[in-house]
N, CA, C and O atoms as CSV, one atom per row, in Angstrom:
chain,resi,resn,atom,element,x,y,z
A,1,UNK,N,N,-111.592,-20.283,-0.786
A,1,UNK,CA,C,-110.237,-19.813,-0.955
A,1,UNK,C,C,-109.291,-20.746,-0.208
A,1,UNK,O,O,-109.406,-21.103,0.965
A,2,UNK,N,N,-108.393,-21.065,-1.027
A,2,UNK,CA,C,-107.067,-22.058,-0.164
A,2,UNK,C,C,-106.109,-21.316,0.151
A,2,UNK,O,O,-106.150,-20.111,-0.099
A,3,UNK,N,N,-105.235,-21.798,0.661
A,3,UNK,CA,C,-103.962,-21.023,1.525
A,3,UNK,C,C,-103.081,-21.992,1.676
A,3,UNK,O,O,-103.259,-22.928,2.455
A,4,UNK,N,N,-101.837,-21.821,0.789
A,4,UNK,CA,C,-101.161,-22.561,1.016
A,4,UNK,C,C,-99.793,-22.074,1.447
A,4,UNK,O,O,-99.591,-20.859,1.444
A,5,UNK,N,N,-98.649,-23.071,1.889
A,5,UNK,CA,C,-97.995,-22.366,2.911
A,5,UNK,C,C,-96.731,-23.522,2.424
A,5,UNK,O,O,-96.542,-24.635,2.914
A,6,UNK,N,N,-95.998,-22.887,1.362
A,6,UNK,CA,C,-94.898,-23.966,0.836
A,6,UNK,C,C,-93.066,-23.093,1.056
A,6,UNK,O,O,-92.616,-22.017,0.663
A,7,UNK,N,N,-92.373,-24.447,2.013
A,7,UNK,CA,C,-90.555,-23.681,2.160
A,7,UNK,C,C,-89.862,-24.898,1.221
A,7,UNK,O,O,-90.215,-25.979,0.750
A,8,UNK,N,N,-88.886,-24.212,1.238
A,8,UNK,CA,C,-88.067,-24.982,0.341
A,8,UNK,C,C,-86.593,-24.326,0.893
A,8,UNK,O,O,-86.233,-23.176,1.143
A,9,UNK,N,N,-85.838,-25.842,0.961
A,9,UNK,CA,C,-84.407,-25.348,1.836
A,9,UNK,C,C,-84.942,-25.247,3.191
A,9,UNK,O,O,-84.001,-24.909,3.908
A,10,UNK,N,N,-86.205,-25.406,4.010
A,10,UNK,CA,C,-86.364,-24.754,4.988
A,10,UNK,C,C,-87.963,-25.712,5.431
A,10,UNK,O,O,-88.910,-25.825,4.654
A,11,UNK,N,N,-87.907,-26.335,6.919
A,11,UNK,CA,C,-89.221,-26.223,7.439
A,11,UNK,C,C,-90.471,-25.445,7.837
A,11,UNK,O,O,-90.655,-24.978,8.961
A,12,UNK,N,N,-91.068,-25.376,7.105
A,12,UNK,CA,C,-92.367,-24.400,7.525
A,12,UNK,C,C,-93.083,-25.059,9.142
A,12,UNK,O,O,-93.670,-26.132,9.281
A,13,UNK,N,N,-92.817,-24.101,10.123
A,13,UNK,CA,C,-93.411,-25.000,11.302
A,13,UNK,C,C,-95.028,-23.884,11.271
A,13,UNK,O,O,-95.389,-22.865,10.683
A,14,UNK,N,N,-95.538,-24.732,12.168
A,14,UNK,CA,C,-96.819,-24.016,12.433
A,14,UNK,C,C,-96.912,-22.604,13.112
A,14,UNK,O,O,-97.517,-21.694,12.546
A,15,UNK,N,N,-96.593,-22.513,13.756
A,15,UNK,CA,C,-96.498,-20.628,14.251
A,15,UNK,C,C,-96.068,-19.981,12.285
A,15,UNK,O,O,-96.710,-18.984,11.954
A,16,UNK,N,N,-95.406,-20.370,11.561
A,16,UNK,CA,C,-95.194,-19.736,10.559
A,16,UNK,C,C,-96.398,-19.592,9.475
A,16,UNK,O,O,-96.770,-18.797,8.613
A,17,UNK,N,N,-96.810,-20.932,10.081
A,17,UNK,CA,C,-97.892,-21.236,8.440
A,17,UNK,C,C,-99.230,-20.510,9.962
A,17,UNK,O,O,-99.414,-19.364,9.552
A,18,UNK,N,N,-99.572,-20.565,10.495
A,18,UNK,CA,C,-100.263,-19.694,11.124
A,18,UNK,C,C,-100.748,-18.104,10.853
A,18,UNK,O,O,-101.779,-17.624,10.382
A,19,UNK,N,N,-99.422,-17.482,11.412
A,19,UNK,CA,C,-99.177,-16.516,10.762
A,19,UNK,C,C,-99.629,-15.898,9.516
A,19,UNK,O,O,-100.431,-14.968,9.433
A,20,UNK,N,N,-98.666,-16.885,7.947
A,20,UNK,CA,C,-99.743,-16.681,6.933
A,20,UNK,C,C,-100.321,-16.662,6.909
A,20,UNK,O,O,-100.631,-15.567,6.439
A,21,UNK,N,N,-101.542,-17.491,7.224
A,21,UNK,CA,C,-102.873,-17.628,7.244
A,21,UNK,C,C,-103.747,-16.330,7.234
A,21,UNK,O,O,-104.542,-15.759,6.487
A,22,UNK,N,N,-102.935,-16.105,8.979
A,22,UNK,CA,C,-104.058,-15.127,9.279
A,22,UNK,C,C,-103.420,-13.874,8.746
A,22,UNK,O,O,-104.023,-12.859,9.095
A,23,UNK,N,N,-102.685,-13.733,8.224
A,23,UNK,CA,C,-101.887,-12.593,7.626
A,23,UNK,C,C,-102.612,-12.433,5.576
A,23,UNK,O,O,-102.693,-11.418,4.885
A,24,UNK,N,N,-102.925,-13.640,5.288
A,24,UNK,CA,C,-103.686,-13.949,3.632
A,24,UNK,C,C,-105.381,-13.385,4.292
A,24,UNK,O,O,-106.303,-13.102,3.528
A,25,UNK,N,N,-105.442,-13.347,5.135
A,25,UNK,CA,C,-107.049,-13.259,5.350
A,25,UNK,C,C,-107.558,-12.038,5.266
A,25,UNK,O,O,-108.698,-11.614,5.456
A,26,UNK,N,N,-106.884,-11.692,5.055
A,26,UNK,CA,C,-106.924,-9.630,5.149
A,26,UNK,C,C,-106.896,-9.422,3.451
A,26,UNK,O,O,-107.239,-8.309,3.052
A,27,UNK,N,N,-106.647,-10.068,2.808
A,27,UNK,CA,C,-106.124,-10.049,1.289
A,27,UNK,C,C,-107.826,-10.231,0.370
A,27,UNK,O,O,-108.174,-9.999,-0.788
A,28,UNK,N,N,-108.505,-10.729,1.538
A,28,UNK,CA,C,-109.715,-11.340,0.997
A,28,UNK,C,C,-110.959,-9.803,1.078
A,28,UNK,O,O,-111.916,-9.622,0.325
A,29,UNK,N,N,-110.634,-9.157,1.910
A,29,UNK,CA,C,-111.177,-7.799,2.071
A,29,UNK,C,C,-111.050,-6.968,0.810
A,29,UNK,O,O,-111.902,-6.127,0.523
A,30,UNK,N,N,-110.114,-7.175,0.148
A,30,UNK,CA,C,-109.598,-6.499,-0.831
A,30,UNK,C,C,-110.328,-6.399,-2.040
A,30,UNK,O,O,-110.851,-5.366,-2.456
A,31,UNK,N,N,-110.352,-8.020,-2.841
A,31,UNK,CA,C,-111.202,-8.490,-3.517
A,31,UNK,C,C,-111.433,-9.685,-3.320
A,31,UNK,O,O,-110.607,-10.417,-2.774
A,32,UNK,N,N,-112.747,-10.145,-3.782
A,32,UNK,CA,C,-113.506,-11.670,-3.529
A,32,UNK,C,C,-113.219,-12.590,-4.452
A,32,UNK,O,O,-113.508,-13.776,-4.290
A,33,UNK,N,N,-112.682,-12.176,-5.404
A,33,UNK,CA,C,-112.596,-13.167,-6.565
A,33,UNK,C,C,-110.911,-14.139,-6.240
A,33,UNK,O,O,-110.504,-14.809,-7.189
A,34,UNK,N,N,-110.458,-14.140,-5.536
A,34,UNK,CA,C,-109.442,-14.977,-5.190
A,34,UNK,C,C,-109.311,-16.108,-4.885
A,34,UNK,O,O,-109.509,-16.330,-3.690
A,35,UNK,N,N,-109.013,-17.058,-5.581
A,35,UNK,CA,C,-109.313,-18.789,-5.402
A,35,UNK,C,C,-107.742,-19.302,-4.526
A,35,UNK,O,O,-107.718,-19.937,-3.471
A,36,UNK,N,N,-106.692,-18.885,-5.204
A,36,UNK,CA,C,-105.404,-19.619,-4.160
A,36,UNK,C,C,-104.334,-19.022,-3.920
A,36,UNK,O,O,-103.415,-18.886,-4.727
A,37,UNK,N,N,-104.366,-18.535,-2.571
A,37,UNK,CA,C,-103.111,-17.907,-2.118
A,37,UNK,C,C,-101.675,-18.931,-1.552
A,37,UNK,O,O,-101.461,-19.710,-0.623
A,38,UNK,N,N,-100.991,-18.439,-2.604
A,38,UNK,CA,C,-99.068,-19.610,-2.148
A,38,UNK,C,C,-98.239,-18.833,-1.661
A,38,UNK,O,O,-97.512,-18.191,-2.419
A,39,UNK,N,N,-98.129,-18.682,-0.125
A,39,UNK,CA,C,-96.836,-18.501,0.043
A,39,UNK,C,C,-95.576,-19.239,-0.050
A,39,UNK,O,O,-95.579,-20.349,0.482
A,40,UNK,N,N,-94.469,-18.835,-0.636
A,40,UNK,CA,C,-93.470,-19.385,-0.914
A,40,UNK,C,C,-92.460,-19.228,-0.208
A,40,UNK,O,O,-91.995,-18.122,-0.481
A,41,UNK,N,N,-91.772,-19.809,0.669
A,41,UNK,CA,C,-90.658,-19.404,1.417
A,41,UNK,C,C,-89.707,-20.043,1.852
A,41,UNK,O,O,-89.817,-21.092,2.487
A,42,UNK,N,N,-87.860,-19.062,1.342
A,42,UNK,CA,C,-87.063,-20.006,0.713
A,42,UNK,C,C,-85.756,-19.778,1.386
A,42,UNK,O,O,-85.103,-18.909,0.808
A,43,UNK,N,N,-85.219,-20.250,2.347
A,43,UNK,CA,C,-83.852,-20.274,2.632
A,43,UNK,C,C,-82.955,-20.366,1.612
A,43,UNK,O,O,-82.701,-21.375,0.953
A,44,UNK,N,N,-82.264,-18.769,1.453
A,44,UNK,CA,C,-81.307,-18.500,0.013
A,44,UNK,C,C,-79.829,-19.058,0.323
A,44,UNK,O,O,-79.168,-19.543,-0.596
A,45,UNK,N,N,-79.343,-18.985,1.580
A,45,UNK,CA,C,-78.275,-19.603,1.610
A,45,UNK,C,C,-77.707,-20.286,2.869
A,45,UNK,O,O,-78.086,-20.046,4.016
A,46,UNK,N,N,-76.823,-21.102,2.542
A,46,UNK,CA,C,-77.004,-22.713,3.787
A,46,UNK,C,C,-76.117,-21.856,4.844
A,46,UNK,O,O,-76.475,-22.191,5.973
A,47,UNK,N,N,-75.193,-20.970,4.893
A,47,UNK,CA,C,-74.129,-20.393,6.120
A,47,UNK,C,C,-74.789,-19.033,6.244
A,47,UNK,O,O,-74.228,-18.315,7.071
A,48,UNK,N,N,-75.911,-18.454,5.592
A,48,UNK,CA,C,-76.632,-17.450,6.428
A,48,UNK,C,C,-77.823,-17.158,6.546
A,48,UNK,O,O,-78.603,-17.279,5.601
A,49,UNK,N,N,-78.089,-16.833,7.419
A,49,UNK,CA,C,-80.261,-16.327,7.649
A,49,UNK,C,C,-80.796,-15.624,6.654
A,49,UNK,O,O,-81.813,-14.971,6.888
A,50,UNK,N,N,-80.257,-15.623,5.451
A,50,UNK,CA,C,-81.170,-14.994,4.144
A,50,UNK,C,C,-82.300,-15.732,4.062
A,50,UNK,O,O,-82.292,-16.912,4.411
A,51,UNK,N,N,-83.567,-15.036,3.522
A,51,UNK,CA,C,-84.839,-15.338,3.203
A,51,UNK,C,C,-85.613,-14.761,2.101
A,51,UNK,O,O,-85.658,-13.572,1.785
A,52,UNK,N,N,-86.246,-15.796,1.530
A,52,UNK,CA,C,-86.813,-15.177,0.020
A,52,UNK,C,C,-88.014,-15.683,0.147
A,52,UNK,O,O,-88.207,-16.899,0.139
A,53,UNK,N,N,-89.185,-14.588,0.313
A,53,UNK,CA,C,-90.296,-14.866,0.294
A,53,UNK,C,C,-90.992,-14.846,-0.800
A,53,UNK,O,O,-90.574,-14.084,-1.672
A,54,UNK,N,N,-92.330,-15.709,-1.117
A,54,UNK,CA,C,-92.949,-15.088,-2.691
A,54,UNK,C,C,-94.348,-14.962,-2.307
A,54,UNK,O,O,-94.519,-15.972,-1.624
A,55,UNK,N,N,-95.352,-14.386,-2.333
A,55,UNK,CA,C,-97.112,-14.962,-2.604
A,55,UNK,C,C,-97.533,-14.674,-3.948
A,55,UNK,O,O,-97.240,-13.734,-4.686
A,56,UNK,N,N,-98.285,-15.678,-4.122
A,56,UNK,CA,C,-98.755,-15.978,-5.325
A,56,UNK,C,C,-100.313,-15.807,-5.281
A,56,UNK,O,O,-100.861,-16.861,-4.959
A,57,UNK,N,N,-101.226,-14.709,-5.529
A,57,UNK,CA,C,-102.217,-14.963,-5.525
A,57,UNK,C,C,-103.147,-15.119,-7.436
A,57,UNK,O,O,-103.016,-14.548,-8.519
A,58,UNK,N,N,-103.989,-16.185,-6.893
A,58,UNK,CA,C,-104.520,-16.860,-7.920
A,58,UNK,C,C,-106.125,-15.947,-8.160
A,58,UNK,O,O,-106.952,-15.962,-7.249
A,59,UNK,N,N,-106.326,-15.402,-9.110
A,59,UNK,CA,C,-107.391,-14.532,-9.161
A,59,UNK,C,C,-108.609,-14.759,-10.673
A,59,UNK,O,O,-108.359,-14.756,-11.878
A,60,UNK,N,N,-110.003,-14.947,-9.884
A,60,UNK,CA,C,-110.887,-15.228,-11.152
A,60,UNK,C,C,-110.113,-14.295,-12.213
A,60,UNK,O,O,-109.402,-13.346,-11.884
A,61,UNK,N,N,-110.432,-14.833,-13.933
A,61,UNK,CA,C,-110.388,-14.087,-15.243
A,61,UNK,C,C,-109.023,-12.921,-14.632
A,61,UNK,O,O,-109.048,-11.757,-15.034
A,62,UNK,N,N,-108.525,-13.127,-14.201
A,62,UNK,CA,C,-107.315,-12.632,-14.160
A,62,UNK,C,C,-105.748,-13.124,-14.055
A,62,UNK,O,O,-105.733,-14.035,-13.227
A,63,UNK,N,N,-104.661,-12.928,-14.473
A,63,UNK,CA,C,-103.558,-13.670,-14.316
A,63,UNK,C,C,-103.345,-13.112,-12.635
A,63,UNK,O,O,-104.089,-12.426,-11.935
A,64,UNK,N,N,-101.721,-13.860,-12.291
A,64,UNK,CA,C,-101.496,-14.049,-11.276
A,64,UNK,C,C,-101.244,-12.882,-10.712
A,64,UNK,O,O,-101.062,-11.949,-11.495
A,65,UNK,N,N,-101.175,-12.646,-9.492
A,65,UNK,CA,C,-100.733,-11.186,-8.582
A,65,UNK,C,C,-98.997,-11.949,-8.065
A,65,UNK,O,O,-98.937,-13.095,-7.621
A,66,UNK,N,N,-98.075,-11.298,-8.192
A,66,UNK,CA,C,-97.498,-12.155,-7.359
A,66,UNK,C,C,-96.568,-10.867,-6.830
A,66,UNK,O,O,-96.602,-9.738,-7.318
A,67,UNK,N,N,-95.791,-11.276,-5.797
A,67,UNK,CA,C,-94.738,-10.343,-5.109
A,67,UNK,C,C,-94.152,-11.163,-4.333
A,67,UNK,O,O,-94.567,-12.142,-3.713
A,68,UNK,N,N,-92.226,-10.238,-4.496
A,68,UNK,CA,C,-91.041,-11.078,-3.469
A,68,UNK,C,C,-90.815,-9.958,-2.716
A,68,UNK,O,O,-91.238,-8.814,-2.551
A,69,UNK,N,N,-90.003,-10.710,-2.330
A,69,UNK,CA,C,-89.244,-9.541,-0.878
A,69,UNK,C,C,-88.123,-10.814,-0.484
A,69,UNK,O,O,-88.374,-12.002,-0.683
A,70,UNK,N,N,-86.797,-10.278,0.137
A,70,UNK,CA,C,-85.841,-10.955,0.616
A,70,UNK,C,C,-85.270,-10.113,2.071
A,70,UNK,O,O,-85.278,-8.914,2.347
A,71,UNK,N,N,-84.850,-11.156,2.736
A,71,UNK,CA,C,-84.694,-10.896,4.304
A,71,UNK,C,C,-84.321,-11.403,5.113
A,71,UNK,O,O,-84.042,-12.543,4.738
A,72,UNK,N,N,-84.034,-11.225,6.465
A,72,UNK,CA,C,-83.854,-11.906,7.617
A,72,UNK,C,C,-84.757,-12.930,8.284
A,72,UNK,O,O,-84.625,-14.130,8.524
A,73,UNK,N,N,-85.941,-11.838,8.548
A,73,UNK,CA,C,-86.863,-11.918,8.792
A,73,UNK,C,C,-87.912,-12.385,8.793
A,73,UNK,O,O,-88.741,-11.495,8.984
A,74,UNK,N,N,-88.467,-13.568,8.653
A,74,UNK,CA,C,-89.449,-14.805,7.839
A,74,UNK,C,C,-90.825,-14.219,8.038
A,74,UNK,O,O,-91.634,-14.177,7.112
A,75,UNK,N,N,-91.092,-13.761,9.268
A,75,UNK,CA,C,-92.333,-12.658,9.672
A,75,UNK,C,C,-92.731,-11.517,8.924
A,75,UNK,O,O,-93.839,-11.174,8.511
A,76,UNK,N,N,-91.459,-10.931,8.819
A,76,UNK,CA,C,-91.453,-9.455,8.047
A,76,UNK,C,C,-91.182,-9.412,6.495
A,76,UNK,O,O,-91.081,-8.492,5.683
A,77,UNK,N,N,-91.102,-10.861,6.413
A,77,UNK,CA,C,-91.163,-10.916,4.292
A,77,UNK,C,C,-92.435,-10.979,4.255
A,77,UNK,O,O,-93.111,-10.358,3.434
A,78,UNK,N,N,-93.167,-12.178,5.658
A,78,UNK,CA,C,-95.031,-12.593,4.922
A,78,UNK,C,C,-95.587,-10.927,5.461
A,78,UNK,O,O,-96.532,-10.590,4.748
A,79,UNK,N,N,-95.375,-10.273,6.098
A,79,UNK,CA,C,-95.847,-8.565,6.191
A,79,UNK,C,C,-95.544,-8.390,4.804
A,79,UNK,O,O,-96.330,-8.789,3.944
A,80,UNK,N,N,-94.527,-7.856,4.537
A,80,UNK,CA,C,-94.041,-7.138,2.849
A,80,UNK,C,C,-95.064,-7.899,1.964
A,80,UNK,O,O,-96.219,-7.622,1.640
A,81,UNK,N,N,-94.456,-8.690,1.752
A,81,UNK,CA,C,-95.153,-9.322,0.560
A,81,UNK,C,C,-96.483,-9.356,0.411
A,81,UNK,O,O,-97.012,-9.116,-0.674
A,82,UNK,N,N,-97.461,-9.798,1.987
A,82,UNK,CA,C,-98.845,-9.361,2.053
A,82,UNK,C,C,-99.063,-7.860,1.739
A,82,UNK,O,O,-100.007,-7.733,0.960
A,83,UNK,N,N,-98.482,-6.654,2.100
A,83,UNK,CA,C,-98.929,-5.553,2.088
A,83,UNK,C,C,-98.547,-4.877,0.338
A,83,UNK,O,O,-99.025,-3.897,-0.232
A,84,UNK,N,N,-97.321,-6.062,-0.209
A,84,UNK,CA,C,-97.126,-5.504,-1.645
A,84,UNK,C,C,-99.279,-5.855,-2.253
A,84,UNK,O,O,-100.124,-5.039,-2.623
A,85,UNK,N,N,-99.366,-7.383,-2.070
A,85,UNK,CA,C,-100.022,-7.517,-3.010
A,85,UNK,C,C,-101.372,-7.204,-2.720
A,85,UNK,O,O,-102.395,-7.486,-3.344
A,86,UNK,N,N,-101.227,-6.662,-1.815
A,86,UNK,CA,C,-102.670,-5.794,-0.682
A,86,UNK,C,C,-102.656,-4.554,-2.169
A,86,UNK,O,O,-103.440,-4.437,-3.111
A,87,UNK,N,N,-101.593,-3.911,-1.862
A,87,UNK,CA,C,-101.522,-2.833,-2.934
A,87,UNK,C,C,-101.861,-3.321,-4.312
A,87,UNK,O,O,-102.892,-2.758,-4.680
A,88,UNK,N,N,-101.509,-3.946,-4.996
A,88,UNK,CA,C,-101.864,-4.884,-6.192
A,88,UNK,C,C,-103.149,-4.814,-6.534
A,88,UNK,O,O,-103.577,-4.234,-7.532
A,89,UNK,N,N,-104.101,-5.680,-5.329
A,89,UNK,CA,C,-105.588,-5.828,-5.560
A,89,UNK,C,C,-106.123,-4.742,-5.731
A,89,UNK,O,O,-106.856,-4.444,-6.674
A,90,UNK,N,N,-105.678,-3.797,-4.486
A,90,UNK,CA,C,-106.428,-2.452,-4.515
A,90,UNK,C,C,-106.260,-1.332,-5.678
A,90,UNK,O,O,-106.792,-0.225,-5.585
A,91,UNK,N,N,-105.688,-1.620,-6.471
A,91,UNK,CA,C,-105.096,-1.186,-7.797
A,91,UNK,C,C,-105.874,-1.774,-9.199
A,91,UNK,O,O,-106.099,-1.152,-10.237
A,92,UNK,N,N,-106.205,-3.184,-8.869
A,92,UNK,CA,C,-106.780,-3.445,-10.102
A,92,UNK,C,C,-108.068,-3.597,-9.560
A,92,UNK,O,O,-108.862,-4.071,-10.371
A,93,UNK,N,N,-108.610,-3.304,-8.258
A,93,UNK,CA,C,-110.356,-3.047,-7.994
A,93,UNK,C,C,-110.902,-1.806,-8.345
A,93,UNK,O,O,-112.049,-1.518,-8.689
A,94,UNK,N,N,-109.731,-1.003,-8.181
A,94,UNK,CA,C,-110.005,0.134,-8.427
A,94,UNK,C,C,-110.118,0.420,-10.238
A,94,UNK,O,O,-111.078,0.929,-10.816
A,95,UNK,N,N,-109.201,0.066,-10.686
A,95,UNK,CA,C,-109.311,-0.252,-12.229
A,95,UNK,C,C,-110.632,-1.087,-12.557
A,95,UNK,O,O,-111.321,-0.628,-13.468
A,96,UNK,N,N,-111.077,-2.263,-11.926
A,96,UNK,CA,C,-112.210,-2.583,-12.657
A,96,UNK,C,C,-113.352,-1.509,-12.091
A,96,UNK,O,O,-114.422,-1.624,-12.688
A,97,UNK,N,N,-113.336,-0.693,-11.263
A,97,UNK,CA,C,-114.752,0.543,-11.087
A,97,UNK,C,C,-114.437,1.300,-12.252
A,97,UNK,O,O,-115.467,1.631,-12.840
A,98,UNK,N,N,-113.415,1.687,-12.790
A,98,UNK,CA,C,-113.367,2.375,-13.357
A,98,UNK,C,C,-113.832,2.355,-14.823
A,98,UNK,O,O,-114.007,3.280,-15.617
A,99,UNK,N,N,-113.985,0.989,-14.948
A,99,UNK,CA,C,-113.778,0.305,-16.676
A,99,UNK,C,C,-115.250,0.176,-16.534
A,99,UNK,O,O,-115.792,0.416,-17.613
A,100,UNK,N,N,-116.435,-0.237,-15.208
A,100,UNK,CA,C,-117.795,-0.490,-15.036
A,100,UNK,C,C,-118.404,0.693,-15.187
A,100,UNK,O,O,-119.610,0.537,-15.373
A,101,UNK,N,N,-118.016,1.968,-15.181
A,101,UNK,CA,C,-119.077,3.119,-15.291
A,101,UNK,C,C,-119.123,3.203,-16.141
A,101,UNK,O,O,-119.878,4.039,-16.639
């Protein structure tokens, strides 16, 4: 599984891409079939601390998972957005038990 850790408008320093990291690693508990997690994160405007986060997770025989969130907060979008697509997985794992019996 890769992890990638992409800003735009904005430097990604290491305490941030850290963070992700260990914040995507919890995503892997969920389901195993996950090949590439992108966080995306985007300074929305040049005169204020807006923030637009995205993750993109990349999943075997399945299309993409993805979820935003916008904010202050650069910490508390990669929370949101991890815990949207936390919900996501656990939604379609649960859907594939269901389709296997």
């Amino acid at each position: 599984m890769r992890i990638e850790v992409v800003g735009r408008n904005i430097e990604v320093t290491d305490p941030i891409r850290e963070y992700a990291e260990k914040k995507s690693g919890k995503l892997e508990r969920y389901l195993d079939m996950i090949q590439l997690i992108t966080y995306t994160i985007e300074k929305e405007s040049a005169s204020k601390e807006v923030f637009k986060a995205e993750l993109v997770v990349d999943v075997e025989h399945h299309a993409n998972f993805v979820s935003q969130d916008h904010g202050n907060d650069m910490y508390a979008l990669i929370d949101s957005v991890t815990d949207k697509t936390a919900r996501q997985l656990t939604d379609f794992k649960e859907r594939l038990k269901l389709n296997n019996r």
